[in-house]
C-alpha positions as CSV (number, residue, x, y, z in Angstrom):
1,X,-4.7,-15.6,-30.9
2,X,-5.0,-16.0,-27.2
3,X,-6.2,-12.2,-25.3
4,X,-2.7,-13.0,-23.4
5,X,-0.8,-12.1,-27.5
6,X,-2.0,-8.4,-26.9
7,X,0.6,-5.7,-26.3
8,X,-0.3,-3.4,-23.3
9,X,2.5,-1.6,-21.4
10,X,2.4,-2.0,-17.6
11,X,1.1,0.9,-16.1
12,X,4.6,2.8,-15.5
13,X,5.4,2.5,-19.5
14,X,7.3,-0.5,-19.1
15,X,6.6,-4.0,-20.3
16,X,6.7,-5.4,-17.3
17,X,4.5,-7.0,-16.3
18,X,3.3,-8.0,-19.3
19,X,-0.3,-9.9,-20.4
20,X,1.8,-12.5,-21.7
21,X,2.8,-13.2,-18.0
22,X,-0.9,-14.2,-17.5
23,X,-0.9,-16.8,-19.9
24,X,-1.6,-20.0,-17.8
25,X,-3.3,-18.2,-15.1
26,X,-7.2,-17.3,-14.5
27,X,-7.5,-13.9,-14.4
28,X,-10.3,-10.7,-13.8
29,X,-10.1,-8.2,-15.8
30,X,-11.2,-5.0,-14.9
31,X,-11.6,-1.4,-16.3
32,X,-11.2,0.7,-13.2
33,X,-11.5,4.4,-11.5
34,X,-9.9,6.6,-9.1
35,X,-12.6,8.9,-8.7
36,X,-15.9,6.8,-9.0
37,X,-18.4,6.1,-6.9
38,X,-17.6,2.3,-7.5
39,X,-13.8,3.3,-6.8
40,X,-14.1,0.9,-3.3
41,X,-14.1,-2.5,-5.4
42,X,-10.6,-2.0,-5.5
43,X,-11.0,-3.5,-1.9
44,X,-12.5,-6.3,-2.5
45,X,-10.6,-6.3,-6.0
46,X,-7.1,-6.9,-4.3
47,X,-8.9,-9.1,-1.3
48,X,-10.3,-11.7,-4.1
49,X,-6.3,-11.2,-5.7
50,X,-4.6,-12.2,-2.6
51,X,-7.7,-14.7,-1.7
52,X,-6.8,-16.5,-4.8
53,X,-3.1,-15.8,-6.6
54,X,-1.0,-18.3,-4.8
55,X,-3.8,-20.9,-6.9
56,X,-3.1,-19.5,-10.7
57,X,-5.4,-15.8,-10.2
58,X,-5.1,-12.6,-10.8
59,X,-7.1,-9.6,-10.9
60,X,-5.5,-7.0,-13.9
61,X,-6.3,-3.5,-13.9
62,X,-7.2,-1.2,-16.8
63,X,-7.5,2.3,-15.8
64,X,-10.1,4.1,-18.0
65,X,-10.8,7.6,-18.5
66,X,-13.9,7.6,-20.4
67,X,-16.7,7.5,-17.9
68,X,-17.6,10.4,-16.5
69,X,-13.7,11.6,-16.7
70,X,-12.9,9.6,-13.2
71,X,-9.3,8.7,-14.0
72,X,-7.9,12.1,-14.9
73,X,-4.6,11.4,-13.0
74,X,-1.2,10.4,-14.6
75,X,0.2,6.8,-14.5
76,X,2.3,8.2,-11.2
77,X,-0.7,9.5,-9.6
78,X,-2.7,6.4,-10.1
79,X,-0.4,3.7,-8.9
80,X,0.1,6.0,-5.8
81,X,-3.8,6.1,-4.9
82,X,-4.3,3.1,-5.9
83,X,-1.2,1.3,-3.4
84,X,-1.6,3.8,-0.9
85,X,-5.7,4.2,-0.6
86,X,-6.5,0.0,-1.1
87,X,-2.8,-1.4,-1.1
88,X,-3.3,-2.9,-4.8
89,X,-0.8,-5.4,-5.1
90,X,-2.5,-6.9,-8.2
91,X,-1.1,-5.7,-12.1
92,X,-2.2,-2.5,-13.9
93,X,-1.6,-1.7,-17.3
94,X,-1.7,1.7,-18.7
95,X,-4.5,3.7,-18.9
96,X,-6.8,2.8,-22.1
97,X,-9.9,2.9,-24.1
98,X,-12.6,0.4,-23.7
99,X,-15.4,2.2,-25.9
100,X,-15.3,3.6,-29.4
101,X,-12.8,3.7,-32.0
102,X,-10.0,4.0,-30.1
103,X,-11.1,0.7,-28.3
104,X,-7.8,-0.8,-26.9
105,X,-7.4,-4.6,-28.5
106,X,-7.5,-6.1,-25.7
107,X,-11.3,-4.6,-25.3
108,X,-12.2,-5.2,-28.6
109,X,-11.8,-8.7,-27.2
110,X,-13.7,-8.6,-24.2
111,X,-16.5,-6.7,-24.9
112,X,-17.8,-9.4,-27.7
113,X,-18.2,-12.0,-24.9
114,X,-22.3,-11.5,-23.6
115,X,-22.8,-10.8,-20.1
116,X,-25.3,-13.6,-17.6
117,X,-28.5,-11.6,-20.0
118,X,-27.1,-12.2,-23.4
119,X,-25.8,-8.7,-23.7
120,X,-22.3,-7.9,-25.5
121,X,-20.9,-4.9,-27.1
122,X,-19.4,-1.9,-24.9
123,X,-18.5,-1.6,-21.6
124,X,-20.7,0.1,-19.5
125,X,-19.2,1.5,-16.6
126,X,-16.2,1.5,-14.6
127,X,-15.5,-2.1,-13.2
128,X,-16.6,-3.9,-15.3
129,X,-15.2,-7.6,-15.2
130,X,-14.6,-10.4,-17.6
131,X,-13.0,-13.7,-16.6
132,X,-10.3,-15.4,-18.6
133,X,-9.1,-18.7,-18.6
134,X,-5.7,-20.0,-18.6
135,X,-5.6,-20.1,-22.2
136,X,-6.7,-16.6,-22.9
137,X,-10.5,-17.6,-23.2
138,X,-13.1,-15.1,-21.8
139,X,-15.7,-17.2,-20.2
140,X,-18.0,-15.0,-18.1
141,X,-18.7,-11.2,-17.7
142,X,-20.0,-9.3,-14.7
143,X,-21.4,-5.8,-15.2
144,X,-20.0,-3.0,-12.7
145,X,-22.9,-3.1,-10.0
146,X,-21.9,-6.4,-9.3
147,X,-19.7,-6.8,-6.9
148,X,-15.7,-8.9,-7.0
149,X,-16.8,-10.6,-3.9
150,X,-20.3,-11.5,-5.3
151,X,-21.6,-15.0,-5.2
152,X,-21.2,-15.5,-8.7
153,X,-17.8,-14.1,-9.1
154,X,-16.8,-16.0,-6.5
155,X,-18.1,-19.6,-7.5
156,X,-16.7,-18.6,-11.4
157,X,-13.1,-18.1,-10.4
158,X,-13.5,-21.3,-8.1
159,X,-15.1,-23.3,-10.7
160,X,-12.3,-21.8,-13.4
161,X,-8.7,-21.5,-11.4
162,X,-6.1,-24.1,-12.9
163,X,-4.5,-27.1,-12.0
């Protein structure tokens, strides 16, 4: 089963757009924050996005409440900071679970793929990242302090975007 099979609604409830949309394309997915003090990725987030969609990318959002409590808001209130404080243009799917028992599918996933130090298992903060191939493979994972625009990240999407 490819990480693109999982059901997640959008983040207004519907099912579009869906993660089966992202089948064929690389993608970044990230557990994100409103109210973090790693909240400003979500500049360089949607920079990277527009950087590279028009070549098969995407950066998908995953708003998370479990650190610290810094996505309290509704779905409404989130999509509205989100396009009107960094103009997000980039997909976000409802607000989930990345930790714990209640550890959306899609998580239960990602968080098995190690990190650069050999480290799997939860997520540890708010944007977090995990690259996916075009076939639903995760093939790297970047802890939160590192940054969307960060050497790394940026040679891994370049190295990984299809076609």
């Amino acid at each position: 089963m490819s990480l693109y099979d999982h059901e997640i609604a959008a983040l207004d409830g519907s099912t579009d757009p869906s993660l089966s949309d992202q089948k064929g394309k690389l993608t970044l997915m990230v557990n994100v924050a409103s109210k973090c003090g790693l909240t400003p990725q979500y500049e360089t987030l949607e920079a990277i996005h527009e950087r590279y969609r028009d070549r098969g990318f995407s950066v998908l959002g995953f708003p998370c409440n479990q650190f610290g409590e810094q996505e309290p808001g509704s779905a409404d209130e989130i999509a509205t900071f989100c396009s009107t404080t960094y103009g997000v243009t980039f997909p976000m799917f409802e607000k989930i679970e990345v930790n714990g028992d209640a550890r959306h599918p899609v998580y239960q996933d990602l968080t098995a793929t190690a990190d650069d130090e050999g480290q799997a298992g939860d997520v540890q903060w708010n944007f977090e990242k995990f690259l996916v191939s075009p076939d639903g493979e995760v093939l790297r994972r970047f802890r939160p302090m590192t940054a969307p625009d960060d050497p790394a990240v940026v040679e891994a999407i370049e190295a990984n975007l299809p076609g």
